[in-house]
Structures are given as structure tokens and as C-alpha cells.
C-alpha positions as protocol buffer text, in pm:
chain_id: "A"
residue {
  index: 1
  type: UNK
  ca { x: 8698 y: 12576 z: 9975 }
}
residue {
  index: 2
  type: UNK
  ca { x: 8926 y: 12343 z: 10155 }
}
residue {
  index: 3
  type: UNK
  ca { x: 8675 y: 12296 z: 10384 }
}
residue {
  index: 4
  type: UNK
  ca { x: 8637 y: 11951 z: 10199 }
}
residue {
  index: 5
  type: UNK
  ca { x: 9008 y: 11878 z: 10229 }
}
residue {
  index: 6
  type: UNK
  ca { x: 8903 y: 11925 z: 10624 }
}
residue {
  index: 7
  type: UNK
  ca { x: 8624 y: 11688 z: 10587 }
}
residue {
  index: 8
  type: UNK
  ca { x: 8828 y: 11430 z: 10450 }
}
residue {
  index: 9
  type: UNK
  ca { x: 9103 y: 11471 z: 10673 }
}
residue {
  index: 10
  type: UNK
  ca { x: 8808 y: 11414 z: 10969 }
}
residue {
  index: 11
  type: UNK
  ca { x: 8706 y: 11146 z: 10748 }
}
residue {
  index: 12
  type: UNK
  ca { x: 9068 y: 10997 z: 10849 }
}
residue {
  index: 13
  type: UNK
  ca { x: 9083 y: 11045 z: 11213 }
}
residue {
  index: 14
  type: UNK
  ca { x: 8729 y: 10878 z: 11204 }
}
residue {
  index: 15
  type: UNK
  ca { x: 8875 y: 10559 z: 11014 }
}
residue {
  index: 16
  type: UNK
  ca { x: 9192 y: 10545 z: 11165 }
}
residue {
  index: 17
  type: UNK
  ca { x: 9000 y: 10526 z: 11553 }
}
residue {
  index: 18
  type: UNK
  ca { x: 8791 y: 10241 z: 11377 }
}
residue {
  index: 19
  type: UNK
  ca { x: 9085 y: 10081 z: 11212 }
}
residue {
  index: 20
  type: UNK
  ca { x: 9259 y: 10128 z: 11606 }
}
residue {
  index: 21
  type: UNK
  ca { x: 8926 y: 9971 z: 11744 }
}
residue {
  index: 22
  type: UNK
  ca { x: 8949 y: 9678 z: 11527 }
}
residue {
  index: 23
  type: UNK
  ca { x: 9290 y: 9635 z: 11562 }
}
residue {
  index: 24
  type: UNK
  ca { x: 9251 y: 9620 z: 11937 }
}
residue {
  index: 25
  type: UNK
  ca { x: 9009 y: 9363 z: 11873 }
}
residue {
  index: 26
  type: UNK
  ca { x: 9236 y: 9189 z: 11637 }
}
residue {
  index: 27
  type: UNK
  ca { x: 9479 y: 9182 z: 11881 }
}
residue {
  index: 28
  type: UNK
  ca { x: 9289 y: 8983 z: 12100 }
}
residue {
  index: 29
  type: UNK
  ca { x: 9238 y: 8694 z: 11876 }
}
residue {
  index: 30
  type: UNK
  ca { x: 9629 y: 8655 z: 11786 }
}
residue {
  index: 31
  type: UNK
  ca { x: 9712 y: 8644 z: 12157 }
}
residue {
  index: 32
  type: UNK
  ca { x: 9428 y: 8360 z: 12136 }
}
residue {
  index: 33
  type: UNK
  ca { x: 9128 y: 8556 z: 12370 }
}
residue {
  index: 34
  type: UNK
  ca { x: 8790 y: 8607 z: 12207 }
}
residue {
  index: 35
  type: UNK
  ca { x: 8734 y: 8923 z: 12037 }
}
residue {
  index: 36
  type: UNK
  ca { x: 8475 y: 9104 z: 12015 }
}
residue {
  index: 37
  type: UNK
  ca { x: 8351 y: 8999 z: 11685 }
}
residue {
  index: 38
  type: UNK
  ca { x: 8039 y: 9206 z: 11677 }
}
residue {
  index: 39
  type: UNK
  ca { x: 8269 y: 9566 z: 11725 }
}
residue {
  index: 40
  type: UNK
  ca { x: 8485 y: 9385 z: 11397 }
}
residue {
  index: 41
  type: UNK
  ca { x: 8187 y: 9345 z: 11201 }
}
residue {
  index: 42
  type: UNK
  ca { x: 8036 y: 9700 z: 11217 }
}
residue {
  index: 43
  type: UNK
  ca { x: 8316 y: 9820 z: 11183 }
}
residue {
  index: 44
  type: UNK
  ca { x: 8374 y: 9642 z: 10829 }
}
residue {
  index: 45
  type: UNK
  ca { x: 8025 y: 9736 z: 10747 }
}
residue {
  index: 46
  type: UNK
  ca { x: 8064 y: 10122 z: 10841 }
}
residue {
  index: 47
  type: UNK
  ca { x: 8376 y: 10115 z: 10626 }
}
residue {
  index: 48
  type: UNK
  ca { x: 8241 y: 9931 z: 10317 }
}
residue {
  index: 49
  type: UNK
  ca { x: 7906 y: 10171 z: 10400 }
}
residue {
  index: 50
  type: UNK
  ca { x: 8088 y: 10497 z: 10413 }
}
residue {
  index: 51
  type: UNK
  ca { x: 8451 y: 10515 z: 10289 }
}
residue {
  index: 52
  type: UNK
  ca { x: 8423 y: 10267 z: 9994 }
}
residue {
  index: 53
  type: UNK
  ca { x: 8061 y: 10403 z: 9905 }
}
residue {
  index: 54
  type: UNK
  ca { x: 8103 y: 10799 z: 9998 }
}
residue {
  index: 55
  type: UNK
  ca { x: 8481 y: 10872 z: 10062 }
}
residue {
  index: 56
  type: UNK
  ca { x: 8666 y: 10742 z: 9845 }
}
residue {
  index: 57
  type: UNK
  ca { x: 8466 y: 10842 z: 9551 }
}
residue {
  index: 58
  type: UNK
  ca { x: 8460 y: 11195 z: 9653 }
}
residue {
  index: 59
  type: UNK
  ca { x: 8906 y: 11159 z: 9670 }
}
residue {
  index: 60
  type: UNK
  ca { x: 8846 y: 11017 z: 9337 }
}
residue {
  index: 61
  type: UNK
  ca { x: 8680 y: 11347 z: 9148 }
}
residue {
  index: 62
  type: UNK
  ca { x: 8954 y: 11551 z: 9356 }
}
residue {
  index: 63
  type: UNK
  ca { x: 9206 y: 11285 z: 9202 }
}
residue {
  index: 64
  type: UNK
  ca { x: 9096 y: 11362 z: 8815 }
}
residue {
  index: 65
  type: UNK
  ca { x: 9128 y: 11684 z: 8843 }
}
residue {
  index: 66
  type: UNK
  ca { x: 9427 y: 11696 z: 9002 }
}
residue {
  index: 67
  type: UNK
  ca { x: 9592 y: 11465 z: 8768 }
}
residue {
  index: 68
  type: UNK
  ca { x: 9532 y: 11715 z: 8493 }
}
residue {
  index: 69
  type: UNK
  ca { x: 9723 y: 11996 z: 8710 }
}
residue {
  index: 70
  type: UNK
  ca { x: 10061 y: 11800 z: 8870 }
}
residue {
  index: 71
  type: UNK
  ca { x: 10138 y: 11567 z: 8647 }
}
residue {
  index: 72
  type: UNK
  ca { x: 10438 y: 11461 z: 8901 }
}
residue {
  index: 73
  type: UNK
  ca { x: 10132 y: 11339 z: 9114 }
}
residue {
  index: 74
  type: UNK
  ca { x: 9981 y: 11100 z: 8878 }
}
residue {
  index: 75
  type: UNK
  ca { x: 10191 y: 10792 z: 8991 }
}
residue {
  index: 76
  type: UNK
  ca { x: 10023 y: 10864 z: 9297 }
}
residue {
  index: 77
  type: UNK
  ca { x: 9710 y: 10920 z: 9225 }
}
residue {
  index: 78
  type: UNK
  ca { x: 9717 y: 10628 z: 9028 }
}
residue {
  index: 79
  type: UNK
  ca { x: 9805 y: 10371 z: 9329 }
}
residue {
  index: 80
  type: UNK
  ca { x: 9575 y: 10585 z: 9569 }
}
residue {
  index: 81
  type: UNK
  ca { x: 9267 y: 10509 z: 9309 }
}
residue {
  index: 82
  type: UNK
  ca { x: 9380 y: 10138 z: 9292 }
}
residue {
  index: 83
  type: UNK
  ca { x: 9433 y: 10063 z: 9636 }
}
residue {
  index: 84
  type: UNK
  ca { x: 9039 y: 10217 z: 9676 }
}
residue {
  index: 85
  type: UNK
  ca { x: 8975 y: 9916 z: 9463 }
}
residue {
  index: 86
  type: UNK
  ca { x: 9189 y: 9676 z: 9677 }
}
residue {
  index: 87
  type: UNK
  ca { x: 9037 y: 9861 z: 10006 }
}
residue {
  index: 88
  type: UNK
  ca { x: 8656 y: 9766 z: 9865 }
}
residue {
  index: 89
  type: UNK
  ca { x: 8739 y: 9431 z: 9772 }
}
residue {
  index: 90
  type: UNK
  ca { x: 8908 y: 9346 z: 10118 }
}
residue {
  index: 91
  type: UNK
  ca { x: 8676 y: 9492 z: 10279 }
}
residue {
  index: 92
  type: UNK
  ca { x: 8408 y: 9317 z: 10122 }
}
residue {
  index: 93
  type: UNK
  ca { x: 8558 y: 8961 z: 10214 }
}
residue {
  index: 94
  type: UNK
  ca { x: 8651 y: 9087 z: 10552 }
}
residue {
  index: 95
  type: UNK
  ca { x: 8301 y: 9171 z: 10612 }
}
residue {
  index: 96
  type: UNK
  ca { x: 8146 y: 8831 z: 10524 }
}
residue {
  index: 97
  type: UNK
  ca { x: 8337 y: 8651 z: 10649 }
}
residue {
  index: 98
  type: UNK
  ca { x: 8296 y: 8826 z: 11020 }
}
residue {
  index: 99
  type: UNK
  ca { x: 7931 y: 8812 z: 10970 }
}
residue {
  index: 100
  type: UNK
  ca { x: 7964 y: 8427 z: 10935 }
}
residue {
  index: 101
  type: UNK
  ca { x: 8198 y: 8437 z: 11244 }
}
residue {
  index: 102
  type: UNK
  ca { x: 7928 y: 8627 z: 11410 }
}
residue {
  index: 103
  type: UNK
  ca { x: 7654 y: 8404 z: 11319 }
}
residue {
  index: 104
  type: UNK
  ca { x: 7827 y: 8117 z: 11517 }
}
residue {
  index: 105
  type: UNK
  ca { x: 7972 y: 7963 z: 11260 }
}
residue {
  index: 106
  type: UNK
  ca { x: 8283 y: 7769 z: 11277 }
}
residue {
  index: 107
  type: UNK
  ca { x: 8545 y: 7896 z: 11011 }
}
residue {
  index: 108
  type: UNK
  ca { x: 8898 y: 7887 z: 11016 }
}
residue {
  index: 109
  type: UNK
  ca { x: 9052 y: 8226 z: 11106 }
}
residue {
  index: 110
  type: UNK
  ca { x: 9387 y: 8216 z: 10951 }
}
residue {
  index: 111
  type: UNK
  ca { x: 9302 y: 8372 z: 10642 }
}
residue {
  index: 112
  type: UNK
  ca { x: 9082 y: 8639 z: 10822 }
}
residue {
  index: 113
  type: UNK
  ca { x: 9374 y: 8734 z: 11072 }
}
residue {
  index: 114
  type: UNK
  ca { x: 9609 y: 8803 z: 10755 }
}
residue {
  index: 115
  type: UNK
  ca { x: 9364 y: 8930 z: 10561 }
}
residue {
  index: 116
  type: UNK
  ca { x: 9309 y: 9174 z: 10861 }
}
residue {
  index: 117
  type: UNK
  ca { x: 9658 y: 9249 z: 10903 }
}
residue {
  index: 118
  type: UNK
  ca { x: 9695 y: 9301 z: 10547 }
}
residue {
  index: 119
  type: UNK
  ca { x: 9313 y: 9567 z: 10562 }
}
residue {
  index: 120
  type: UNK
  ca { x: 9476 y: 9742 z: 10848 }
}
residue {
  index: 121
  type: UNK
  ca { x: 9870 y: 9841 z: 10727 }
}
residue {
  index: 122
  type: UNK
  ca { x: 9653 y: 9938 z: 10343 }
}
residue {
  index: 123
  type: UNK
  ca { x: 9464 y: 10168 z: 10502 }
}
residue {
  index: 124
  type: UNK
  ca { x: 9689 y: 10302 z: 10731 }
}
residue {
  index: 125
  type: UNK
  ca { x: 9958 y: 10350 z: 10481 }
}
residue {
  index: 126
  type: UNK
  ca { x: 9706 y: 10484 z: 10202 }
}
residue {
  index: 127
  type: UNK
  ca { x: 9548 y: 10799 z: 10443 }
}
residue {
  index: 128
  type: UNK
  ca { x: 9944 y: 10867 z: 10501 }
}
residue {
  index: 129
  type: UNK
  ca { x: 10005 y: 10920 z: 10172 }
}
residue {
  index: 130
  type: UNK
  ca { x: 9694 y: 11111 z: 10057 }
}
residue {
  index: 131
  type: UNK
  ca { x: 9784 y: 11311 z: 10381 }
}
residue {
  index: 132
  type: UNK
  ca { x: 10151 y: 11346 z: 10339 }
}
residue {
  index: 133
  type: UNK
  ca { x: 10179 y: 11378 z: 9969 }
}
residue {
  index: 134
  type: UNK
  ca { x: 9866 y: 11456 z: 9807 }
}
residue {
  index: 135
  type: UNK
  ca { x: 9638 y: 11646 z: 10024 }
}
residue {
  index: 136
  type: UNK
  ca { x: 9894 y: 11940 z: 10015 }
}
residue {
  index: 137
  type: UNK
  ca { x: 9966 y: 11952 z: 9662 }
}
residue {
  index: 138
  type: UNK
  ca { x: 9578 y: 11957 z: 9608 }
}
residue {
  index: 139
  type: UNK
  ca { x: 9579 y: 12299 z: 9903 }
}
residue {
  index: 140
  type: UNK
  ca { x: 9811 y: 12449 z: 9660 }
}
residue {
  index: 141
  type: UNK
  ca { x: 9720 y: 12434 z: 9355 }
}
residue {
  index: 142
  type: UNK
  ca { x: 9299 y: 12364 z: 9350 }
}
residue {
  index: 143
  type: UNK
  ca { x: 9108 y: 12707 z: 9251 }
}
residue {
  index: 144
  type: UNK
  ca { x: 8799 y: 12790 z: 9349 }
}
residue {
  index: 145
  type: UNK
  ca { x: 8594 y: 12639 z: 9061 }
}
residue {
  index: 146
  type: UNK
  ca { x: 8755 y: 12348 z: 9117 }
}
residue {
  index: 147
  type: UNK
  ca { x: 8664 y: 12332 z: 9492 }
}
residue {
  index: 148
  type: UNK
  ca { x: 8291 y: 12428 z: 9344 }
}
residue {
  index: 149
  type: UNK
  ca { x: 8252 y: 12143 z: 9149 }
}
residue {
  index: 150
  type: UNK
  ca { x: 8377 y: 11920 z: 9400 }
}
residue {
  index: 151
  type: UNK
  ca { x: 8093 y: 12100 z: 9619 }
}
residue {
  index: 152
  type: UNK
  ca { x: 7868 y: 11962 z: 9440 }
}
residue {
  index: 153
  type: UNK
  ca { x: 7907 y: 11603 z: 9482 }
}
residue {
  index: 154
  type: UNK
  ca { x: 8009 y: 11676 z: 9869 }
}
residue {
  index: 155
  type: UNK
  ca { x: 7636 y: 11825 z: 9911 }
}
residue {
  index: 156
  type: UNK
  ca { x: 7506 y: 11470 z: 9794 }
}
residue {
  index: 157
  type: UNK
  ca { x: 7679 y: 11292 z: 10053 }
}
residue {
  index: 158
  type: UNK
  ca { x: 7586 y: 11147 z: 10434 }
}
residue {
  index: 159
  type: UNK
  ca { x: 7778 y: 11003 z: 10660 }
}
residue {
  index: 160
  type: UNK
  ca { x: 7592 y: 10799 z: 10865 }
}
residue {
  index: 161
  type: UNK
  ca { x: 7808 y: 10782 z: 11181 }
}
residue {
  index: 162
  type: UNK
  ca { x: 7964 y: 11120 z: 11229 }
}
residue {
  index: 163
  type: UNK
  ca { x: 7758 y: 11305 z: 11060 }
}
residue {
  index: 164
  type: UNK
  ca { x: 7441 y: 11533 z: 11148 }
}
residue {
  index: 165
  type: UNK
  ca { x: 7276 y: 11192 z: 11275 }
}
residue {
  index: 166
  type: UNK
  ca { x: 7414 y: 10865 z: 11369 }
}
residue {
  index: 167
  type: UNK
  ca { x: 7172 y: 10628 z: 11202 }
}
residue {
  index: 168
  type: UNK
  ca { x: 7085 y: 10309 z: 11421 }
}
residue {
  index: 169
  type: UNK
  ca { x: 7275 y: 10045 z: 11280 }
}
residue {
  index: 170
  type: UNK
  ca { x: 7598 y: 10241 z: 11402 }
}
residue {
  index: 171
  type: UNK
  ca { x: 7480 y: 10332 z: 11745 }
}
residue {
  index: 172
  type: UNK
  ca { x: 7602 y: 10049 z: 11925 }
}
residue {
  index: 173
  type: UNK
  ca { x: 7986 y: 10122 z: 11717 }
}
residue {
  index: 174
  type: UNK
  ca { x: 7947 y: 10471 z: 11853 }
}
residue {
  index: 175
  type: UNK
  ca { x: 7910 y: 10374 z: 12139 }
}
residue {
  index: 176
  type: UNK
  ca { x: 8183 y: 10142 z: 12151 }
}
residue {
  index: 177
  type: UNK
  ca { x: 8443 y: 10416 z: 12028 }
}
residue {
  index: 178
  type: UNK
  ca { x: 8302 y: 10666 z: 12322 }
}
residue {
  index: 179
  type: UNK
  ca { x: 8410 y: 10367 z: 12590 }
}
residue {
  index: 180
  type: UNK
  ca { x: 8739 y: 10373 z: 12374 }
}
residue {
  index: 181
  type: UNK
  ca { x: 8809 y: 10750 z: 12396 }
}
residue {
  index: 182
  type: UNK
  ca { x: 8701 y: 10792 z: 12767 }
}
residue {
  index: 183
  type: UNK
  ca { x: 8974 y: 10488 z: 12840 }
}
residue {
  index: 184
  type: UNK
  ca { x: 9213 y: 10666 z: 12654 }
}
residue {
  index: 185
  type: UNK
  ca { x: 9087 y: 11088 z: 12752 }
}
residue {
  index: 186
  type: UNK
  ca { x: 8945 y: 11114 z: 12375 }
}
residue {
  index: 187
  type: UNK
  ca { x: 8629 y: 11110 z: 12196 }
}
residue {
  index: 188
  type: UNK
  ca { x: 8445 y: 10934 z: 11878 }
}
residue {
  index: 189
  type: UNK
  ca { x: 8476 y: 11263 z: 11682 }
}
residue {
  index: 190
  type: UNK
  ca { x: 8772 y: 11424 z: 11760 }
}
């Protein structure tokens, strides 16, 4: 069953074109243009809406069993499930304060460029080491009632960008990351 060790790994590519999207954006606004703070915003609100609500949970069942099986993992495990706390909480701020930004109102933007810096090199570095480390200790040594009882939760989950639907507070984000991919020869999904 590690077709759910495939959906999180899609569940990565996903992020990491958001987190490339936003960083594009972020990019703009340290070489002192105007960024697109609208993209920035959905984009927080996707990931706070999705990963922190959906995701990461789901990693986190996967983690507590795992932790009972490679006890050479647990360190790990330990700072993956913490920095899922840190990820929340940053995200959280990050996404207020860009829907004040996005109202029109004036704010300083210090703070929100480190803060954004800081969002985007946690999130990057955390899906490499679930990916590099984690992910392929959980291939080789899950059984098949564990992947069953993972299952279960899975079947209770939505995600409401790249999954069966996109729901129509994410269109426009879609969107946005099918410009992105046709500039660059790929797509939102892949």
C-alpha cells in the first residue's frame, strides 16, 4: 500500500511548486518590485488549508507507528512532528499578515520577508528529510496492516487543489501555477 507514500510524495512536488511560486514572488519584493501579494496569500492559505490541516497529520499516524518499528528513526521523527508545529504556526502569521498586506494596509515588511525566508528553507529542508531519510525506511519496513490502517484516515481526506476537484477559492492559484509551468514546459500537477 505505498500508494500513500506516492500521495505524499505528490503532496511534495505540489508544495514545493507553491513554495517556488511564492518564492518567485518573494523575490520580487527583496529586489524592491511589487509582488504579487494576492498569489502569496493563497498560497499561505492553501498550505495552512491542506498540508497543516490534511498532510501533515496523515505523516503524523505514519510517524507513530513507525517510531515503534526503527527506533534509530525516532530523533527524526521527533523534529519532523515538531517542525509540523513550527510549519502551522508560521504559516499562520505568514498568512495574516499577507491578508493585511492585501487589504491595503500599510505594514512594515521586514519581519514578513524573514519570516518568509525562514517558511521557505523549513519546508524545503523538512520534505528533504521525510524524503531522503524517512520515507524509505517507512517502504521497508511498513506491512500491510499497517498501510490499512493508515487507509483509513487517507479515505477521510480532500485535497482541495489537486485533488478530484479544485474547489473555487484555489482556482485563481491554479491557475497561476499553469502560467508558471507553461513558462517553464511543466504543469500544476506534475
Amino acid at each position: 500500500m505505498t500508494d500513500i507514500l506516492e500521495k505524499l510524495h505528490q503532496d511534495h512536488i505540489h508544495a514545493a511548486k507553491l513554495l517556488d511560486l511564492y518564492d518567485k514572488q518573494l523575490q520580487v519584493l527583496k529586489g524592491g518590485g511589487d509582488p504579487n501579494y494576492i498569489i502569496m496569500r493563497d498560497i499561505m492559505k492553501y498550505m495552512r488549508s491542506y498540508p497543516d490541516v490534511v498532510h501533515h497529520p496523515l505523516e503524523e499516524i505514519i510517524f507513530e507507528k513507525m517510531e515503534d518499528k526503527d527506533k534509530l528513526l525516532s530523533k527524526n521523527i521527533e523534529k519532523l512532528c515538531k517542525q509540523h508545529r513550527e510549519i502551522d504556526d508560521i504559516g499562520e502569521k505568514l498568512y495574516d499578515k499577507l491578508s493585511t498586506i492585501a487589504a491595503g494596509i500599510v505594514t512594515s515588511l521586514e519581519d514578513f520577508k524573514m519570516g518568509s525566508e525562514k517558511y521557505l528553507e523549513l519546508m524545503r529542508s523538512h520534505m528533504d528529510l521525510e524524503e531522503g531519510e524517512v520515507f524509505p525506511r517507512i517502504r521497508k519496513l511498513f506491512t500491510e496492516v499497517d498501510w490499512e490502517d493508515v487507509d483509513l484516515e487517507l479515505a477521510r481526506q480532500h485535497d482541495p487543489m489537486f485533488g478530484a476537484g479544485i474547489e473555487e477559492q484555489y482556482e485563481y492559484l491554479y491557475d497561476c501555477l499553469l502560467s508558471e509551468g507553461n513558462e517553464s514546459g511543466g504543469s500544476a500537477d506534475s
